[in-house]
VMD Tcl script that builds the backbone (N, CA, C; Angstrom):
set m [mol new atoms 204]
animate dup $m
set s [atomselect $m all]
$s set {name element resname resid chain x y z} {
  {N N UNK 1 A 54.048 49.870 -25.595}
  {CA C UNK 1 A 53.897 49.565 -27.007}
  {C C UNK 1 A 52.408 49.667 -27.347}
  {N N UNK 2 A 52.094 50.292 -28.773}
  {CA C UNK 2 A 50.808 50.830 -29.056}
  {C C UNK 2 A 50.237 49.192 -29.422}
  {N N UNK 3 A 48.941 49.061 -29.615}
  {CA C UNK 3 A 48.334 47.806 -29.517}
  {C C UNK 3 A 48.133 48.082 -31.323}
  {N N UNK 4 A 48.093 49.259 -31.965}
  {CA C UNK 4 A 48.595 49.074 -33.249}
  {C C UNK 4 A 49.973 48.102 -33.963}
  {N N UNK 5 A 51.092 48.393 -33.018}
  {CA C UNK 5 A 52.076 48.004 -32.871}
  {C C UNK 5 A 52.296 46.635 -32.904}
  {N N UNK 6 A 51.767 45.992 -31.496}
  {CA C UNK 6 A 51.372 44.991 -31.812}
  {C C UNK 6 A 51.448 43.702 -32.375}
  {N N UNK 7 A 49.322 44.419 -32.797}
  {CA C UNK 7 A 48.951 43.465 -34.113}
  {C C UNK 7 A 49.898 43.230 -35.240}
  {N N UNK 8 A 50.685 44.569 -35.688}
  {CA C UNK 8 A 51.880 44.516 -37.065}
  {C C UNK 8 A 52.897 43.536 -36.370}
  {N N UNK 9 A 53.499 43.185 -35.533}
  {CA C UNK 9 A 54.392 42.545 -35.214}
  {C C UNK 9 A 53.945 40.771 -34.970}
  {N N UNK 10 A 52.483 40.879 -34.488}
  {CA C UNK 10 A 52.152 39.247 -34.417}
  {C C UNK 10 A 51.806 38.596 -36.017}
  {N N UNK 11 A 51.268 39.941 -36.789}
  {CA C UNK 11 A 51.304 39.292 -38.263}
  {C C UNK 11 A 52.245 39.312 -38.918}
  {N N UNK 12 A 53.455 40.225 -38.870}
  {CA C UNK 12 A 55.002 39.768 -39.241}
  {C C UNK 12 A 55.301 38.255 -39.093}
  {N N UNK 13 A 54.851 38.644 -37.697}
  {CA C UNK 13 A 55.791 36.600 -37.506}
  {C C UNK 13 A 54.582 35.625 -37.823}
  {N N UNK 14 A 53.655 35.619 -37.865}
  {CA C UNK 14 A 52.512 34.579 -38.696}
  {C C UNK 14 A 53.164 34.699 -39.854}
  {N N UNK 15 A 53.397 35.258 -40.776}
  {CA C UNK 15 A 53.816 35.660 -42.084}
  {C C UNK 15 A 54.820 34.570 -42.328}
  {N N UNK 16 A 56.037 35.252 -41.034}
  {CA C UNK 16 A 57.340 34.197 -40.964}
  {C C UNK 16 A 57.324 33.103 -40.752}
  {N N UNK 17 A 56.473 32.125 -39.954}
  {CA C UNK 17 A 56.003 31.443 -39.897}
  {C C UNK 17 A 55.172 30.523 -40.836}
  {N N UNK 18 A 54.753 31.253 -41.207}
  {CA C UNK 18 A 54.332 30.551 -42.627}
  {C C UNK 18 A 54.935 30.152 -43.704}
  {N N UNK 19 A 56.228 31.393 -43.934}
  {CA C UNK 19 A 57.046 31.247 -44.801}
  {C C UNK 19 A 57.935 30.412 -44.536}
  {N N UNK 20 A 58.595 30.141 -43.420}
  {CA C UNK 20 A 59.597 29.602 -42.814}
  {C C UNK 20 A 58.863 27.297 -43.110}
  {N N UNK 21 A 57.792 27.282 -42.617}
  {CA C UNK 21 A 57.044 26.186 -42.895}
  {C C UNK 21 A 57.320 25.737 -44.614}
  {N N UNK 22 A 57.206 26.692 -45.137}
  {CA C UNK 22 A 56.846 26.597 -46.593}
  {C C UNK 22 A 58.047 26.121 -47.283}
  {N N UNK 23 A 59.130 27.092 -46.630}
  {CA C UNK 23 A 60.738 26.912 -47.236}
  {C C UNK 23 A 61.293 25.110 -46.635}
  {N N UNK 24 A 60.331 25.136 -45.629}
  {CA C UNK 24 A 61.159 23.418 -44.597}
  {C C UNK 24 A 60.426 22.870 -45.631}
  {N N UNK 25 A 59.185 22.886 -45.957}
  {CA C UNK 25 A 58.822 21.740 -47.146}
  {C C UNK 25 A 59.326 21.301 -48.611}
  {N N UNK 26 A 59.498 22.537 -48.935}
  {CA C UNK 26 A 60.207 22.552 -50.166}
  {C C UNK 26 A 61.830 21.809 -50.077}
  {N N UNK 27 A 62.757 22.447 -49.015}
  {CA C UNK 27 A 63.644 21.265 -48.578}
  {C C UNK 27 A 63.552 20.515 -48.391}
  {N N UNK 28 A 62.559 20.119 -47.526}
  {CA C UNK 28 A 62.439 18.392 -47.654}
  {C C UNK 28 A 62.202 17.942 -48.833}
  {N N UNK 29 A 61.296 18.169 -49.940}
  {CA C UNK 29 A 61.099 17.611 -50.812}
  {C C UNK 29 A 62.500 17.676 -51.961}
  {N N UNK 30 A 63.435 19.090 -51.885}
  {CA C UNK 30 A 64.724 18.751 -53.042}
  {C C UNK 30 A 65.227 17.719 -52.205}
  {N N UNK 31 A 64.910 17.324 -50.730}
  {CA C UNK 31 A 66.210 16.530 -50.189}
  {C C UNK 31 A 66.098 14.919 -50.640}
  {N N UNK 32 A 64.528 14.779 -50.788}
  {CA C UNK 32 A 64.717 13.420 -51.193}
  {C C UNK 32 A 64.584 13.287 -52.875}
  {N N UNK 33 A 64.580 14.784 -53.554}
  {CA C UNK 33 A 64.796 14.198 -55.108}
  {C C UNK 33 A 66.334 14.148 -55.294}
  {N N UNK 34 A 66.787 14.979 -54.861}
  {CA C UNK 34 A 68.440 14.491 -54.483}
  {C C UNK 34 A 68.475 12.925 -54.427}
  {N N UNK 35 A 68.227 12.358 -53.368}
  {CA C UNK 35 A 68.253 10.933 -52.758}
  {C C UNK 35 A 68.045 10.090 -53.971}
  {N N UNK 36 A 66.879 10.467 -54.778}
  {CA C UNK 36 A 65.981 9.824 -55.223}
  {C C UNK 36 A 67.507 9.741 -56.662}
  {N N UNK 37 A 67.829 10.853 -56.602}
  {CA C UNK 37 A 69.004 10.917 -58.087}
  {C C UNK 37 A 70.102 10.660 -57.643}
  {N N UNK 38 A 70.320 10.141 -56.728}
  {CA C UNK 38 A 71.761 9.763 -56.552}
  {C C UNK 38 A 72.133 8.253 -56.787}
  {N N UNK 39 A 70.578 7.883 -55.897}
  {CA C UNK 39 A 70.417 6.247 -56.253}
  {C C UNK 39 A 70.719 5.635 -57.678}
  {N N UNK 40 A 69.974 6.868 -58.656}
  {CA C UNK 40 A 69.733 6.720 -59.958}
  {C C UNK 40 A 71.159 6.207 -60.494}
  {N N UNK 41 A 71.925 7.550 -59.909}
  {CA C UNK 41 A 72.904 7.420 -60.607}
  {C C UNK 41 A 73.967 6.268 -60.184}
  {N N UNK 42 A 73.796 5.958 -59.067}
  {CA C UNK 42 A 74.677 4.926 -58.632}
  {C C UNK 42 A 74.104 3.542 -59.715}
  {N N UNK 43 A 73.096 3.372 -59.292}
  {CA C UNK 43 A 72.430 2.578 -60.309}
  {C C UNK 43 A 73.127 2.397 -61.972}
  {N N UNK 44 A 72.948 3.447 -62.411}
  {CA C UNK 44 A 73.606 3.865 -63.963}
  {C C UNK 44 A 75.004 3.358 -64.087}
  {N N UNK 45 A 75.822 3.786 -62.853}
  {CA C UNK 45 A 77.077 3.438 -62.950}
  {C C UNK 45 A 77.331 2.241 -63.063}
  {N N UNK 46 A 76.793 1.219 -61.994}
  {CA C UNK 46 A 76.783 -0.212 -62.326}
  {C C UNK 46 A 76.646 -0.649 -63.328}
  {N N UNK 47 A 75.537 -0.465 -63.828}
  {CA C UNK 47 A 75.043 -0.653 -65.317}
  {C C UNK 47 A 75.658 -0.640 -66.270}
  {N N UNK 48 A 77.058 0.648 -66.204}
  {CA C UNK 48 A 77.406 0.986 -67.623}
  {C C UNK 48 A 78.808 -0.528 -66.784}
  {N N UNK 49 A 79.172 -0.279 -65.855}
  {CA C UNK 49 A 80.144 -0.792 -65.223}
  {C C UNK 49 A 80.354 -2.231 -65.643}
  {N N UNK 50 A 79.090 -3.476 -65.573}
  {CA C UNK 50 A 78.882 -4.316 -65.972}
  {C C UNK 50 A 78.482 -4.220 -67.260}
  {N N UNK 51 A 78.109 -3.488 -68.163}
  {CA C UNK 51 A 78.066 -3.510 -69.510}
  {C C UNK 51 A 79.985 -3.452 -70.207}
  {N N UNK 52 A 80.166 -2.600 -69.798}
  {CA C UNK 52 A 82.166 -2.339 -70.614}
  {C C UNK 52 A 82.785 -3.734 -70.001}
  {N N UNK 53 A 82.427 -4.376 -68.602}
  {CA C UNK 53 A 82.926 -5.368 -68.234}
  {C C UNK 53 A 82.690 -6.680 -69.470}
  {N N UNK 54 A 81.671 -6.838 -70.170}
  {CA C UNK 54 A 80.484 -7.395 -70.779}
  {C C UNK 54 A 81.589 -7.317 -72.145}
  {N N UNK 55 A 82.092 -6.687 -72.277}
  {CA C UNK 55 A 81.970 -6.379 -73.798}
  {C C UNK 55 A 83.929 -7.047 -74.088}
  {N N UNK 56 A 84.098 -7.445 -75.171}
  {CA C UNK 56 A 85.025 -8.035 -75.700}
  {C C UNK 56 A 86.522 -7.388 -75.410}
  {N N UNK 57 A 87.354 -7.683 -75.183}
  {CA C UNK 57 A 88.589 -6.478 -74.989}
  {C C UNK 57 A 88.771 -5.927 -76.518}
  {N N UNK 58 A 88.648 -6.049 -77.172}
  {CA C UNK 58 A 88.633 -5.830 -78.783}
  {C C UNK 58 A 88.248 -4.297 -78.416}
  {N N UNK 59 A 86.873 -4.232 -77.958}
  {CA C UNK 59 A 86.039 -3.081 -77.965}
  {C C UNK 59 A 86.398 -2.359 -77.209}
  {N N UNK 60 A 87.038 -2.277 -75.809}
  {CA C UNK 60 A 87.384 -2.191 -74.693}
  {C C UNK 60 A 88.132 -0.861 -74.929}
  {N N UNK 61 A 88.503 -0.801 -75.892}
  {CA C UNK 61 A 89.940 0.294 -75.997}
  {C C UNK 61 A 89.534 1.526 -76.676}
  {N N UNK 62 A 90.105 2.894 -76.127}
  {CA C UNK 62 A 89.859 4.058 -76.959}
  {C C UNK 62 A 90.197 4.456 -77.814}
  {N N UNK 63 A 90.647 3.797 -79.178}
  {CA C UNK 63 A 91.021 4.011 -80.052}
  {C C UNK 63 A 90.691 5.129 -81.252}
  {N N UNK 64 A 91.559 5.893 -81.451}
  {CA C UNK 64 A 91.332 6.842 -82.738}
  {C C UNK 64 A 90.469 5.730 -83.760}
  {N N UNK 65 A 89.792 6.705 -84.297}
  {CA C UNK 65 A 89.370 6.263 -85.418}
  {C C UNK 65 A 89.933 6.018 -86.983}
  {N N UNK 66 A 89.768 5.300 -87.604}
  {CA C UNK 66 A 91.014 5.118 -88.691}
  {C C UNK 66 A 91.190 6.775 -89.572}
  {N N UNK 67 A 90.414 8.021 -89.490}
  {CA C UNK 67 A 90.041 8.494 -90.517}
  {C C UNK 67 A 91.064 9.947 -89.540}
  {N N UNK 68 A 91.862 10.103 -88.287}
  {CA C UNK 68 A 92.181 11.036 -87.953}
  {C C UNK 68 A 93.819 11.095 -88.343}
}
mol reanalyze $m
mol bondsrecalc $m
mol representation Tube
mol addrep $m
């Protein structure tokens, strides 16, 4: 193998290497905004969960509106 040869093949994989680094960071980081929004939403759910719990049975119900 020509020593032209090579050099093109050890900077291919530096390249890949670099890129490959770059792509693991970026996953890590959607992995914990994921995390970070799931909490959220679990969170939210409670929230609305104990709010409809909260509220009068009057209100409670899906009722048409008088005007349909």
């Amino acid at each position: 193998m020509s020593e032209e040869r090579m050099i093109d093949i050890e900077t291919r994989l530096a390249h890949q290497d670099q890129t490959i680094n770059e792509l693991n960071e970026a996953l890590s980081n959607q992995q914990q905004t994921i995390m970070k929004l799931e909490r959220l939403c679990a969170s939210l759910v409670e929230r609305v969960t104990s709010l409809n719990e909260a509220l009068p049975d009057a209100a409670k119900g899906d009722e048409r509106p008088p005007h349909y």
